[in-house]
C-alpha positions as CSV (number, residue, x, y, z in Angstrom):
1,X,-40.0,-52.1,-142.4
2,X,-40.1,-51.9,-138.2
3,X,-38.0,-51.4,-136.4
4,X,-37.1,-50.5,-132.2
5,X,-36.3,-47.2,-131.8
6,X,-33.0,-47.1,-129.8
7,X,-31.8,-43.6,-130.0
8,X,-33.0,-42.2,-126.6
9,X,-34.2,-38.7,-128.4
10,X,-36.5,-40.3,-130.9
11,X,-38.0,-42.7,-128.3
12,X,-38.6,-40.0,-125.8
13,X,-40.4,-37.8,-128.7
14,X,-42.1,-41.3,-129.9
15,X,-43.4,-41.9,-125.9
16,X,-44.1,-38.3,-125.6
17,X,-46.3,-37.7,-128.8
18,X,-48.6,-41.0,-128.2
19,X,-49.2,-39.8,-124.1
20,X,-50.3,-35.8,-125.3
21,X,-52.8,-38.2,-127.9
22,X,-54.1,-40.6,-126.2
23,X,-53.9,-39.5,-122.2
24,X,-56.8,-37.1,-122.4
25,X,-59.3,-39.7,-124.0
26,X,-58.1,-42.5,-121.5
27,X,-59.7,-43.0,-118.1
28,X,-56.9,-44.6,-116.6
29,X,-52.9,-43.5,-115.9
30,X,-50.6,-43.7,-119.3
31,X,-48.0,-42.2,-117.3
32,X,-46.2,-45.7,-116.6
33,X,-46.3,-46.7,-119.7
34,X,-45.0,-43.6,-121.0
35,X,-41.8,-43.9,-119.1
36,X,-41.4,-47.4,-120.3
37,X,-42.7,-48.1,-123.4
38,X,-40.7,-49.6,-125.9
39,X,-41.0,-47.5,-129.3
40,X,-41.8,-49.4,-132.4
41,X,-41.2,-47.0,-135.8
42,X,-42.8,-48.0,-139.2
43,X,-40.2,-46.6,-141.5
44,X,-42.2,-46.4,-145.4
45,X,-40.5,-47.0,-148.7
46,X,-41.9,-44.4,-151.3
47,X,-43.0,-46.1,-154.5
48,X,-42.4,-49.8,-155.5
């Protein structure tokens, strides 16, 4: 299930973790959309 991650902590971590990954492979600036991205978590179920 998604859902938008609203606790401030987990978002910045969230924002944070994508930027150190993708920031060094992109050509352009990420650092706008790191400080206003909205997080999106996929929480998974474990079995059926």
């Amino acid at each position: 299930m998604a859902r938008v991650v609203l606790e401030e902590g987990e978002a910045g971590r969230a924002r944070r973790l994508l930027y150190e990954k993708y920031s060094r492979r992109f050509e352009g600036s990420l650092e706008r959309w790191r400080d206003s991205a909205l997080p999106v978590a996929v929480d998974l179920r474990e079995g059926p």
